[in-house]
C-alpha positions as CSV (number, residue, x, y, z in Angstrom):
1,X,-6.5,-33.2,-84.0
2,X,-4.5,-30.5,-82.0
3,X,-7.4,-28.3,-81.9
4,X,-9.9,-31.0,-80.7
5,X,-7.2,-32.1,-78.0
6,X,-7.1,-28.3,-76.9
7,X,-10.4,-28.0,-76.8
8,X,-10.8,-31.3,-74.7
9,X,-8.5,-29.9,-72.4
10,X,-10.1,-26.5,-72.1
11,X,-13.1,-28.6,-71.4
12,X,-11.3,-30.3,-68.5
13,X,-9.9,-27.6,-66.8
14,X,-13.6,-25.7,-66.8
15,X,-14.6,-28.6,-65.2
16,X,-12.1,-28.4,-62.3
17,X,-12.8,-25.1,-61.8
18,X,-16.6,-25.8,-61.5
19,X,-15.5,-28.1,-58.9
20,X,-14.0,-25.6,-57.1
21,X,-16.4,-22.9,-57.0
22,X,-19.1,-26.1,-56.4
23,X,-19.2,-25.2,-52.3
24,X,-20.2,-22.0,-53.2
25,X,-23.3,-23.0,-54.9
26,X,-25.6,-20.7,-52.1
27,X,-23.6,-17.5,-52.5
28,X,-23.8,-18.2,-56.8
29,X,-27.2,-18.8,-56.6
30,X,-27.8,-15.4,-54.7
31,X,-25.8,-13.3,-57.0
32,X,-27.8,-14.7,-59.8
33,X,-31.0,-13.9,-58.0
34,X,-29.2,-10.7,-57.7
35,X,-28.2,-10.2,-61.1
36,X,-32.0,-11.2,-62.2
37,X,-33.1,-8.3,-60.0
38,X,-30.7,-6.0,-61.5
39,X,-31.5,-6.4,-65.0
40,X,-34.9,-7.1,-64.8
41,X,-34.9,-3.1,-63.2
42,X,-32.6,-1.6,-65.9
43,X,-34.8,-3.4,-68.6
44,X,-38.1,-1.8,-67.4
45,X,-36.4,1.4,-67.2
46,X,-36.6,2.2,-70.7
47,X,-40.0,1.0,-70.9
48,X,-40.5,3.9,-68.1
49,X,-38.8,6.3,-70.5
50,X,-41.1,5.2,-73.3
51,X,-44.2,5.9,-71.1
52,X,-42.9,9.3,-69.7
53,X,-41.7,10.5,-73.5
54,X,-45.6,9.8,-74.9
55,X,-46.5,11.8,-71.9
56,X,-45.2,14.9,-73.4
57,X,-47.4,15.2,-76.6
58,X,-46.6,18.2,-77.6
59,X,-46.8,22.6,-76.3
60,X,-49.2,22.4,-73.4
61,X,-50.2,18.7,-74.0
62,X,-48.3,17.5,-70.9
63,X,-49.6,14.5,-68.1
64,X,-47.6,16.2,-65.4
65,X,-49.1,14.1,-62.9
66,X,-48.6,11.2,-64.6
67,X,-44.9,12.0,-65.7
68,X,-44.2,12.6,-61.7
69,X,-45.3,9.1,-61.1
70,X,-43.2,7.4,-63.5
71,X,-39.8,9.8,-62.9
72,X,-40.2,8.5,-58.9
73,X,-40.8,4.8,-60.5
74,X,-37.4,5.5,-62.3
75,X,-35.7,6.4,-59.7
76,X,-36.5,3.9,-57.0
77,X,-35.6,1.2,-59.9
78,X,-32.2,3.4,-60.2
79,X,-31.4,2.7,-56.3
80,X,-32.3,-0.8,-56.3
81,X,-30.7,-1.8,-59.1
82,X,-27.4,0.3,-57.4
83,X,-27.8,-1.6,-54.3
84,X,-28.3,-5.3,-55.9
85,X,-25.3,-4.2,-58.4
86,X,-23.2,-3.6,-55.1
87,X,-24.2,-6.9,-53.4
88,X,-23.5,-8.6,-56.2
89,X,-20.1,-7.7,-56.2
90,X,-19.3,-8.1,-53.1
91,X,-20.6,-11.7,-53.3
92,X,-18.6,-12.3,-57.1
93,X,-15.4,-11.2,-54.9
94,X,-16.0,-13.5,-52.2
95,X,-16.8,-16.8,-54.2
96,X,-13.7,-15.7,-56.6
97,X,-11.7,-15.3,-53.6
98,X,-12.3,-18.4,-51.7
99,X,-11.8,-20.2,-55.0
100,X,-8.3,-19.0,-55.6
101,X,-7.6,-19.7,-52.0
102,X,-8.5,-23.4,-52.5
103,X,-6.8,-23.8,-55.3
104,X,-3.4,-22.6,-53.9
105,X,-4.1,-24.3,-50.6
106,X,-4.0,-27.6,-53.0
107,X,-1.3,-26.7,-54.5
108,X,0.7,-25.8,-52.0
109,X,-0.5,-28.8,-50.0
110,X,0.4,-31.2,-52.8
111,X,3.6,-29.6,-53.1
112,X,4.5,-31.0,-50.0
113,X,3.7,-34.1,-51.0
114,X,5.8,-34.2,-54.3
115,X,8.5,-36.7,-54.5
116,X,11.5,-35.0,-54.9
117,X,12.2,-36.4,-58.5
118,X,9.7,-33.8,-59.5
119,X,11.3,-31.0,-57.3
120,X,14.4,-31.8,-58.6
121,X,14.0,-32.0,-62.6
122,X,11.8,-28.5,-62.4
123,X,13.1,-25.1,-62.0
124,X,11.4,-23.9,-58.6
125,X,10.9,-20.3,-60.4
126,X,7.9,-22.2,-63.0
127,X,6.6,-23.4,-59.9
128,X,6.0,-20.4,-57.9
129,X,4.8,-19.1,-61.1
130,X,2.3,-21.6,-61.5
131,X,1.5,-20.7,-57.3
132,X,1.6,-16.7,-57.9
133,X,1.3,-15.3,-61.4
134,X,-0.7,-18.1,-63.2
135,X,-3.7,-17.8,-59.8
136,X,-3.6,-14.2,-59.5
137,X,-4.1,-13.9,-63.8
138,X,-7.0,-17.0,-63.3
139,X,-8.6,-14.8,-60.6
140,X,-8.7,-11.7,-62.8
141,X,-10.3,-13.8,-65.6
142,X,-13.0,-15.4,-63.1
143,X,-13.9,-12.3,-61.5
144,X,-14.6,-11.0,-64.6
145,X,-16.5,-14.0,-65.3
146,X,-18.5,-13.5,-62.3
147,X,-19.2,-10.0,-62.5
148,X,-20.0,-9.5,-66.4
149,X,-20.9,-12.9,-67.5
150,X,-23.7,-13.4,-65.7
151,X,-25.2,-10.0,-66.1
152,X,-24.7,-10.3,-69.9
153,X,-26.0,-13.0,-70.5
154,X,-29.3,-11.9,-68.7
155,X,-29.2,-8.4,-70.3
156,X,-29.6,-10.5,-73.8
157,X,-32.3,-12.4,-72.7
158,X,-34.5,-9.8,-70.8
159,X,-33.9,-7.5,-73.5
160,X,-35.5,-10.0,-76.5
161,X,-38.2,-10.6,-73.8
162,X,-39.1,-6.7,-74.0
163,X,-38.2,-6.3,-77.2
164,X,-41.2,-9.1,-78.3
165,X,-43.9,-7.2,-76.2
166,X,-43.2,-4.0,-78.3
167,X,-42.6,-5.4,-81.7
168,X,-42.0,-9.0,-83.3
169,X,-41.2,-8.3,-86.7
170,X,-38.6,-5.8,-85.3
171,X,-37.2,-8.0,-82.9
172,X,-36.8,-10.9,-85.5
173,X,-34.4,-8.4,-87.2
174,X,-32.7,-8.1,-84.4
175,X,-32.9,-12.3,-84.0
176,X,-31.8,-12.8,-87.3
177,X,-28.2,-10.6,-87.2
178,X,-27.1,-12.0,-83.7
179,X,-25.7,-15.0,-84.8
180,X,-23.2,-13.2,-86.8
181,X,-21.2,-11.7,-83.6
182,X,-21.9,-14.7,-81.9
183,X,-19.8,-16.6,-84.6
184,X,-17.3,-13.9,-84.6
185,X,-16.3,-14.2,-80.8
186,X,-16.4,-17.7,-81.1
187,X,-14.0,-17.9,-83.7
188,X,-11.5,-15.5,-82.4
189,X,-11.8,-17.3,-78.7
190,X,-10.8,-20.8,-80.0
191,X,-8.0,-19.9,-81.3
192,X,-6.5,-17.6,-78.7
193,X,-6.6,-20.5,-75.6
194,X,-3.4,-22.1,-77.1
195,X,-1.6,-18.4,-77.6
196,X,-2.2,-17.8,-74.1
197,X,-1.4,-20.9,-72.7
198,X,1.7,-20.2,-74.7
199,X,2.4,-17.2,-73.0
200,X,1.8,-18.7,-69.6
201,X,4.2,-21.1,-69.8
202,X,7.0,-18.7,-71.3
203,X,6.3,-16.3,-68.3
204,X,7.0,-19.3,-66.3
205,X,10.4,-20.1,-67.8
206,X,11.0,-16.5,-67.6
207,X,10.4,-16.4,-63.5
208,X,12.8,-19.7,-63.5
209,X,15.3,-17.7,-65.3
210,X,15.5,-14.5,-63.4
211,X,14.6,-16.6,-59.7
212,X,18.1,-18.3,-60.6
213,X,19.4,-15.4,-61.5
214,X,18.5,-13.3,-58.6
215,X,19.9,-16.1,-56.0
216,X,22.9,-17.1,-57.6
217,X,23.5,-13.4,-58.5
218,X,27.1,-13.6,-56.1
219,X,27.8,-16.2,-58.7
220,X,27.0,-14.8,-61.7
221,X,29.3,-11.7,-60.5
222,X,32.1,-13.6,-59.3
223,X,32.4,-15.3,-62.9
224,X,31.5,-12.6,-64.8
225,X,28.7,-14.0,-66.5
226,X,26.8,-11.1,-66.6
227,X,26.6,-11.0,-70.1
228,X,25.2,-14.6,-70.8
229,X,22.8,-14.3,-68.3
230,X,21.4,-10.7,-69.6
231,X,21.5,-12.6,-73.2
232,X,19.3,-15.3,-71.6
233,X,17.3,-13.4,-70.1
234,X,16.6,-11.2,-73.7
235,X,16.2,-14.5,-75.6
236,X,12.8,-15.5,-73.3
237,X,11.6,-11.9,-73.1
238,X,11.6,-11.8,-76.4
239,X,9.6,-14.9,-77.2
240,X,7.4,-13.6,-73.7
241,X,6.5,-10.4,-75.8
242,X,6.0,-12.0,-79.5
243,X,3.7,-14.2,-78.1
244,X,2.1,-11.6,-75.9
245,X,1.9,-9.5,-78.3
246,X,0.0,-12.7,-80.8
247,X,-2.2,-13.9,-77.8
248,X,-3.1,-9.8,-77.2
249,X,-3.8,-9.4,-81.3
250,X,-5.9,-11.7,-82.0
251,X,-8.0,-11.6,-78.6
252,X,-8.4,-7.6,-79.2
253,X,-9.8,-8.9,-82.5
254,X,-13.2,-10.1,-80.9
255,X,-14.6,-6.7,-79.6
256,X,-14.3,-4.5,-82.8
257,X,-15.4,-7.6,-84.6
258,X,-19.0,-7.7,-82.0
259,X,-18.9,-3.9,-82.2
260,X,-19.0,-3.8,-86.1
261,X,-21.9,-6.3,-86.2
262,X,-23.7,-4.7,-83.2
263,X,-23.6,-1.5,-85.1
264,X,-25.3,-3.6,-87.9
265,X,-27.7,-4.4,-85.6
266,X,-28.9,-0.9,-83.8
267,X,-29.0,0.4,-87.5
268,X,-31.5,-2.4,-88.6
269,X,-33.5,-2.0,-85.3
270,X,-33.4,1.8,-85.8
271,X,-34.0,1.7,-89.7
272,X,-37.2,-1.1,-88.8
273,X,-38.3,1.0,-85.9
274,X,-38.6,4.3,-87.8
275,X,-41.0,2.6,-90.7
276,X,-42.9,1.1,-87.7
277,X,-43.5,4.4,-86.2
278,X,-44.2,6.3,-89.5
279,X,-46.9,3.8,-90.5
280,X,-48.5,4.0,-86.7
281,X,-47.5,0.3,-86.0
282,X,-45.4,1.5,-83.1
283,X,-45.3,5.2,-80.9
284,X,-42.4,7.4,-80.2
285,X,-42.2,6.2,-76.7
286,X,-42.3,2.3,-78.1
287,X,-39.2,3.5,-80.9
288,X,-37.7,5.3,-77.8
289,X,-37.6,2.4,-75.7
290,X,-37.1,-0.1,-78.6
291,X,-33.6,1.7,-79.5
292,X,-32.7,1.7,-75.6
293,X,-32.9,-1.5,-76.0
294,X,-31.3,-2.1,-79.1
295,X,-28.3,-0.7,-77.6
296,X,-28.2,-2.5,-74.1
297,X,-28.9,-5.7,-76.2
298,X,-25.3,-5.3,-77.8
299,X,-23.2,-3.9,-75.5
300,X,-23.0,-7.2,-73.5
301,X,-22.1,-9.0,-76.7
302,X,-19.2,-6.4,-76.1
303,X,-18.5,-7.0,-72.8
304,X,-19.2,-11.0,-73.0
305,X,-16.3,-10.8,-75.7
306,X,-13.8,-9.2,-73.7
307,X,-14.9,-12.0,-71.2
308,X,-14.5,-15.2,-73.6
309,X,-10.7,-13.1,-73.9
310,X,-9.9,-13.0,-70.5
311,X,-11.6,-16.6,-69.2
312,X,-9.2,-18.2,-72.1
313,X,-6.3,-16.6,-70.5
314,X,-7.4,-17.5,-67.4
315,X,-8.3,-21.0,-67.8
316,X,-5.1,-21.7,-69.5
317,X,-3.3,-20.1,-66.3
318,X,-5.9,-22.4,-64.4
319,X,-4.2,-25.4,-66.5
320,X,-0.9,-24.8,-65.5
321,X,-2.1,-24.8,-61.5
322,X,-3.9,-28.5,-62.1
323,X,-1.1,-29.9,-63.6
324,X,1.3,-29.0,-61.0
325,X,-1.9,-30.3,-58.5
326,X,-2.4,-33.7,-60.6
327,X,1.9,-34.5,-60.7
328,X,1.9,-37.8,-59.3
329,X,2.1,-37.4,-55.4
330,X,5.1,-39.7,-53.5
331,X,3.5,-43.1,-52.5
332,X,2.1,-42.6,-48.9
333,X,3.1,-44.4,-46.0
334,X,1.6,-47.8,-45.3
335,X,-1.7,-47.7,-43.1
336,X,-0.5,-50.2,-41.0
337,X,3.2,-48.6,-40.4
338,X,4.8,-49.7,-38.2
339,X,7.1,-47.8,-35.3
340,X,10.3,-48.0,-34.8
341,X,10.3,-48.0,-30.8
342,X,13.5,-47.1,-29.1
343,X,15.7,-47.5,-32.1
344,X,18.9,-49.2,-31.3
345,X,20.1,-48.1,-34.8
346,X,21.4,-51.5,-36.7
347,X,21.2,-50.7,-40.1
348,X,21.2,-53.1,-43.1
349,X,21.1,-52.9,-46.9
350,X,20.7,-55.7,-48.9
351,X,20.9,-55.9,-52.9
352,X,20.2,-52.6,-53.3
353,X,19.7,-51.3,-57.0
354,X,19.0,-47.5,-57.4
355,X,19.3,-45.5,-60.8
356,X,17.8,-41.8,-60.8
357,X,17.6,-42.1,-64.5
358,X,16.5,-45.9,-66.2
359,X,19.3,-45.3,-68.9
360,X,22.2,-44.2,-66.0
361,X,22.7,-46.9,-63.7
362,X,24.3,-45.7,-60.9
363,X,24.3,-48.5,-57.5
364,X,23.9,-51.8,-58.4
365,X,23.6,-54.5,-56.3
366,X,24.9,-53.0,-52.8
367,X,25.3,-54.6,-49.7
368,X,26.0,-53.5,-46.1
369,X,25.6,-54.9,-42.9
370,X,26.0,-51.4,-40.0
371,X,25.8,-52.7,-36.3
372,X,24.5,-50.5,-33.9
373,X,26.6,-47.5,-32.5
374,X,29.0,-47.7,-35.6
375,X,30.5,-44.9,-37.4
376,X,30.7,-45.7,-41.4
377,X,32.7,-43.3,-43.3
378,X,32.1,-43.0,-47.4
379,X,34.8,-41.7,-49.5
380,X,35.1,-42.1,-52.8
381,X,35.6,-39.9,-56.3
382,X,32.9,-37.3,-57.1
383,X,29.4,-38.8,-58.7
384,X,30.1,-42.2,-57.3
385,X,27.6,-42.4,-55.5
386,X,28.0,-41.3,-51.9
387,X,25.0,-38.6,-51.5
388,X,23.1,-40.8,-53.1
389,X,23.2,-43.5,-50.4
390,X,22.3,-41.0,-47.8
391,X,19.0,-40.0,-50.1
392,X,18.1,-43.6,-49.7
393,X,18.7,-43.8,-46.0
394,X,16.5,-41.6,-45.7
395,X,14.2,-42.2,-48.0
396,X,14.0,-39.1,-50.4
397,X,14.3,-41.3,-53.1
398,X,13.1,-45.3,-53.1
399,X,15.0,-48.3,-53.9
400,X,15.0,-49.7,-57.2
401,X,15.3,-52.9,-56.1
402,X,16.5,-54.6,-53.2
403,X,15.7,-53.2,-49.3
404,X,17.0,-51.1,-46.8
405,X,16.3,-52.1,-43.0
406,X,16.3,-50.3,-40.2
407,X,16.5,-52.5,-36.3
408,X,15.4,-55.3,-38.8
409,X,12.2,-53.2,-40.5
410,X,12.1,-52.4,-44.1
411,X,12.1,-48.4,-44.2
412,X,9.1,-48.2,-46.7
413,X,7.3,-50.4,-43.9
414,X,8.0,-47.3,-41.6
415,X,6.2,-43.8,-42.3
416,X,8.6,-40.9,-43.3
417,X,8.1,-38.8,-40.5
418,X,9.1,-42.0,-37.8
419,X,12.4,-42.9,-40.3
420,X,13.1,-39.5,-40.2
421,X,12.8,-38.0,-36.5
422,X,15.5,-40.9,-35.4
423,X,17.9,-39.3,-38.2
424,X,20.1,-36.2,-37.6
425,X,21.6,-34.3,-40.5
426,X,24.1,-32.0,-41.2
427,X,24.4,-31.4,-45.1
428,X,27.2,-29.4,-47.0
429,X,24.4,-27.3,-48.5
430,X,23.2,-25.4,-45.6
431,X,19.4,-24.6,-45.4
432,X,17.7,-22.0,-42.9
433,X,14.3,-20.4,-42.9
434,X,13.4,-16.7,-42.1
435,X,13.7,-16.1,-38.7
436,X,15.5,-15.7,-35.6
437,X,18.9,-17.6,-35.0
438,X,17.5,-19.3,-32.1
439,X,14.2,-20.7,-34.4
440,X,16.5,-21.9,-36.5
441,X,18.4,-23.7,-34.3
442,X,15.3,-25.2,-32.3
443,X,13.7,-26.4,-35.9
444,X,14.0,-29.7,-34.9
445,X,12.8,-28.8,-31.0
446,X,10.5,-25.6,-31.2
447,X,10.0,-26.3,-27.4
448,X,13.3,-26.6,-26.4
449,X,14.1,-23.5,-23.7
450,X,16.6,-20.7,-24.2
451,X,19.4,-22.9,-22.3
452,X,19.0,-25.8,-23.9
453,X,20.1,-23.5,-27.3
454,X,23.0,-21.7,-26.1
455,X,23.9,-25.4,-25.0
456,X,23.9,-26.6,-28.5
457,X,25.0,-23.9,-29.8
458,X,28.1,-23.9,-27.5
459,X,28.7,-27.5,-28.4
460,X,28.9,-26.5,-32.1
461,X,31.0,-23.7,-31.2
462,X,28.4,-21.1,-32.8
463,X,27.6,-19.3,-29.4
464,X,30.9,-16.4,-30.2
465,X,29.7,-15.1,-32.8
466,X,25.9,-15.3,-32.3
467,X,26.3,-13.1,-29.0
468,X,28.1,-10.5,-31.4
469,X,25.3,-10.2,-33.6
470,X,23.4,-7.3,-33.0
471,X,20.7,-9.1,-31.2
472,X,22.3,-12.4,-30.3
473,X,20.0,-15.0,-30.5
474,X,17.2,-13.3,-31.6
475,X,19.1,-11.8,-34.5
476,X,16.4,-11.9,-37.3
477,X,18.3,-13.6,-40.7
478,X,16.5,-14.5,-44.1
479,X,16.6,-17.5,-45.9
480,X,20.0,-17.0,-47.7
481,X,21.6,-15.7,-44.2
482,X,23.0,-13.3,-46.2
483,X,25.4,-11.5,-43.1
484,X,26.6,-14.7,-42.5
485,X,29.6,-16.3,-43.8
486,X,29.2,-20.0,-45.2
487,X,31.2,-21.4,-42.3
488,X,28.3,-19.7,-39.8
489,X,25.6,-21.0,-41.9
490,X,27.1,-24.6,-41.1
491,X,27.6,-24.2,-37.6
492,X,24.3,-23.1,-36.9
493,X,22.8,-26.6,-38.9
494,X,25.5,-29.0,-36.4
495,X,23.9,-26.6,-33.4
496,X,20.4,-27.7,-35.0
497,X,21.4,-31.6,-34.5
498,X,22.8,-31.3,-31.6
499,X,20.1,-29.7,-29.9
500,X,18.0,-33.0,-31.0
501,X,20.8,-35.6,-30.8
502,X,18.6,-38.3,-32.8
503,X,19.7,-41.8,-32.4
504,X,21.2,-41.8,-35.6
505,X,23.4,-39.2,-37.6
506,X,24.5,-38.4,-41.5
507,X,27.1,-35.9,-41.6
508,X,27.8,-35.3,-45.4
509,X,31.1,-33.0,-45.8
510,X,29.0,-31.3,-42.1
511,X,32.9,-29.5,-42.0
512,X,33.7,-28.7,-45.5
513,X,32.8,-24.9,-45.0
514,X,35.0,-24.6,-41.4
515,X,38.4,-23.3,-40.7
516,X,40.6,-26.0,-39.5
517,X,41.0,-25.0,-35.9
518,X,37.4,-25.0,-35.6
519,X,37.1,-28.3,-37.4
520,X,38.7,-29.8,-34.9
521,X,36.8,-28.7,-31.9
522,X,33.7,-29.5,-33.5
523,X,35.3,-33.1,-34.6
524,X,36.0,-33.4,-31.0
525,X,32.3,-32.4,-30.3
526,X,31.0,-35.3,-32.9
527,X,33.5,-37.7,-31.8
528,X,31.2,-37.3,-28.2
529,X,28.0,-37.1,-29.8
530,X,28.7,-39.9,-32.2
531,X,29.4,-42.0,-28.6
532,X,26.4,-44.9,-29.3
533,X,24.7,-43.7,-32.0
534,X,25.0,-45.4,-35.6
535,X,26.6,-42.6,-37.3
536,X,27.4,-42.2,-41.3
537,X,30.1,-39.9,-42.6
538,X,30.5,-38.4,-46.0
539,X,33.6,-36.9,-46.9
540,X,36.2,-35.7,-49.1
541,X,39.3,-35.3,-47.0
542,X,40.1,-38.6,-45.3
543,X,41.7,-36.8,-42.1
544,X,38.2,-36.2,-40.8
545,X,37.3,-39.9,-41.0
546,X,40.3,-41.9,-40.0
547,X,38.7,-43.2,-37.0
548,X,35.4,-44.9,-38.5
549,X,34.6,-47.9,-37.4
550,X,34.4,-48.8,-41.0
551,X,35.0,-47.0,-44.1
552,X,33.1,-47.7,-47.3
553,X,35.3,-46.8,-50.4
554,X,32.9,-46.2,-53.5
555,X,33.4,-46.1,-57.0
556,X,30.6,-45.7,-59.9
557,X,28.2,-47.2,-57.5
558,X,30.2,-49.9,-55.9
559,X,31.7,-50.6,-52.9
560,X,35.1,-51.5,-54.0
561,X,36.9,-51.4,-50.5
562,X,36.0,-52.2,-47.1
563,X,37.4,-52.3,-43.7
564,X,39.6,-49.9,-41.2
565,X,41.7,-46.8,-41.9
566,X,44.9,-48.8,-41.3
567,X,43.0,-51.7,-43.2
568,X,42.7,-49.9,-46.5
569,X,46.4,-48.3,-46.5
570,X,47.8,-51.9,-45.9
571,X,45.9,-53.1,-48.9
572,X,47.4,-50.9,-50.9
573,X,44.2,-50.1,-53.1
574,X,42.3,-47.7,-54.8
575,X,41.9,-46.1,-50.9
576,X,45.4,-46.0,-51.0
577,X,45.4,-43.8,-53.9
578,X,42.9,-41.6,-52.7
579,X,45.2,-41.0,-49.2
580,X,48.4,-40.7,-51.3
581,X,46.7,-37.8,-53.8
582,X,46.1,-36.1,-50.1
583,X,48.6,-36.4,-48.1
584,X,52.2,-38.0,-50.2
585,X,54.4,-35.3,-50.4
């Protein structure tokens, strides 16, 4: 049963990949007229050879004229045959080409429109090695394809086609010993698609592994973790080799398997020939040309072999790319979305149920009324749920049950994009892309001006040590910002929302990275920007939130306590606790 399913789903994926290379049904077309030319020419050279060998008779018994003619003939099939060779290349690189470039155009496409759920539960290294390794390793294997498969199987049939003119008892010989190899490769090839897709998905694990490793490595180092991660590392190596090393064995088995019986078959053909020619059935020139093509007849069972080897690897790399593109995509925006207008930024939740996992529930029946222009602060003990209500404001994960309203519009009424333009953030993770410090800052605003930058950088208190960068604000930086601190990192993401001042904000732990005399300029600087906008505020150390309008004070998914600063401490409750563990001597 696990053979046939494997099979099925080899059948599948050579589907898809017909799809794919379906557009470029002209340019196929064309290199098979190509490949037609060309073997139909190397074919009838041998016949050529036959005709000049039973030119030369014997001592003095040579058609010289004759022999001229057919030597010119050879040679003009030579160049043509070079030239439609060439073309045909060309043409098997371009159609191989454009096909890998649609297939990771679709999967970098559909990437973007993964929910994060997906993003989340898989290590990113598997996926880029799904998006790099896995196509360039299919691309090989079709190339191949292209280049020798075509031409093979051609050389086979042209070559029986000749081979009947001259002799049919000889060529039923020939006939009768094919189906040997032909059994052999299949064999082999069935059984080597699940060793490679095997080894395709260990590779991936192993470009997870050593992706984590690689951007975490200040972490590894400052635990001294070394060790365990080298060990890790050994442990998938060594399954990546033993089942390279299976998938390589048995795949190597098919060629001196085709070679063995292909020798079985030029001996027969030369043994069959040879009586043929003694008894006058058949000349020199005819057993000349007869052997020639004895021998081009097996070397593409060769070559074809070493094809079935690679298009197995290749099509179970191809696998790995369509599952990625067939993950389920997030659920699109509604056709008939509707905009928000000039958002005035009332905010309401209403029996909101959320679990990220159906056996963890995690917010259960929450409600919230936010009026617009409010600041709500969310404290509360780690893994209560806090991030997790910001991911549903903005709508990186969906409700469970319940809704989530926006100026009185249910947010999966609104497209993503519209939700999330009206939405500043500023994360405790910091994220910025390779470039300069000003593109990152602009992100939000590409076409914001040079002014309006230093502005927000100013605002965020970022513009000191930008202008003693070595280029200011055009200081190139990666994506890690490796020569800047963590604190830098953060400021440049509030310069980022302030340069687009949204009508809404999320600030989740925005200061946690910040020394404290800069914290409180740039509190200073949210306090104004927070003027009118309906603002939420995650955070850990209650100084930074003592004058919310409201704070929201969660526990396992529940809003336990609600109301004022001064509210909570008179109530004496579990936000009392939190204050006291803070700030009771």
């Amino acid at each position: 049963m696990a053979k046939k399913n494997s099979l099925r789903s080899q059948g599948a994926v050579l589907r898809r990949v017909l799809g794919y290379i379906r557009p470029h049904l002209p340019l196929l077309v064309l290199s098979l007229l190509l490949a037609l030319v060309s073997v139909a020419l190397t074919l009838y050279i041998p016949i050529l050879v036959g005709r000049a060998v039973d030119c030369i008779v014997g001592v003095g018994q040579v058609d010289f004229g004759a022999l001229r003619t057919i030597l010119v003939a050879i040679a003009v099939c030579a160049l043509v045959t070079a030239g439609a060779q060439w073309l045909q290349n060309v043409i098997n690189n371009r159609i191989t080409y454009d096909t890998v470039r649609d297939i990771r155009r679709d999967a970098f496409a559909h990437i973007q429109r993964l929910p994060l759920s997906y993003l989340d539960a898989h290590p990113s290294g598997d996926t880029v090695s799904r998006m790099i390794s896995d196509v360039d390793t299919f691309a090989d294997g079709l190339l191949m394809g292209f280049t020798q498969l075509f031409t093979g199987v051609m050389t086979i049939a042209g070559t029986l086609g000749f081979m009947l003119t001259l002799s049919v008892p000889i060529t039923l010989v020939v006939v009768l010993i094919t189906p040997v190899s032909l059994l052999v490769a299949g064999f082999i090839a069935k059984r080597t698609y699940s060793m490679f897709r095997l080894q395709s998905d260990t590779r991936g694990e192993q470009t997870a592994l050593i992706d984590e490793a690689v951007g975490e490595q200040k972490l590894v180092q400052a635990f001294a973790h070394e060790g365990k991660t080298l060990a890790a590392f050994d442990e998938v190596n060594e399954r990546l080799r033993q089942c390279s090393l299976k998938a390589t064995f048995f795949s190597s088995l098919t060629n001196p398997c085709t070679r063995f019986v292909n020798s079985l078959v030029y001996a027969g053909v030369g043994l069959a020939g040879a009586l043929a020619a003694v008894s006058g059935a058949l000349s020199v020139g005819g057993l000349s040309s007869f052997l020639s093509y004895a021998n081009q007849y097996t070397k593409p069972f060769n070559e074809i072999s070493g094809v079935v080897t690679e298009l197995q690897n290749a099509l179970a790399c191809a696998g790995r790319i369509f599952e990625l593109i067939d993950e389920p995509a997030q659920k699109p925006d509604p056709q008939d979305a509707k905009p928000l207008g000039e958002v005035r930024g009332e905010v309401a939740l209403d029996h909101v149920f959320f679990s990220y996992t159906p056996e963890r529930r995690l917010i259960e029946d929450f409600t919230l009324r936010v009026k617009p222009g409010q600041r709500v602060a969310i404290v509360g003990p780690t893994g209560c749920g806090k991030t997790t209500m910001i991911n549903l404001l903005m709508r990186f994960y969906d409700v469970d049950a319940g809704e989530i309203r926006v100026d009185g519009i249910e947010t999966r009424a609104l497209a993503r994009g519209e939700l999330r333009r009206n939405i500043g953030m500023v994360l405790q993770d910091t994220w910025l892309s390779s470039g300069t410090i000003r593109d990152n800052i602009a992100m939000g605003r590409p076409d914001a001006s040079l002014d309006e930058v230093i502005a927000a950088a100013k605002a965020a208190h970022a513009h000191s040590f930008i202008k003693r960068l070595p280029d200011g604000y055009n200081t190139v930086i990666s994506e890690s910002g490796g020569q800047l601190s963590q604190g830098q990192k953060q400021l440049l993401c509030i310069a980022r929302v302030m340069l687009c001042l949204p009508p809404m904000l999320i600030l989740d732990e925005a200061t946690s990275s910040i020394d404290t005399r800069t914290e409180q300029k740039i509190q200073a600087a949210f306090a104004q920007m927070m003027q009118g906008r309906t603002s939420f505020i995650v955070a850990h150390r209650l100084s930074t939130i003592q004058s919310a309008d409201v704070i929201l004070v969660m526990r396992d998914g529940h809003v336990v306590e609600q109301g004022t600063h001064e509210q909570l401490l008179a109530r004496g409750g579990f936000y009392h606790q939190l204050y006291e563990s803070q700030f009771a001597q």
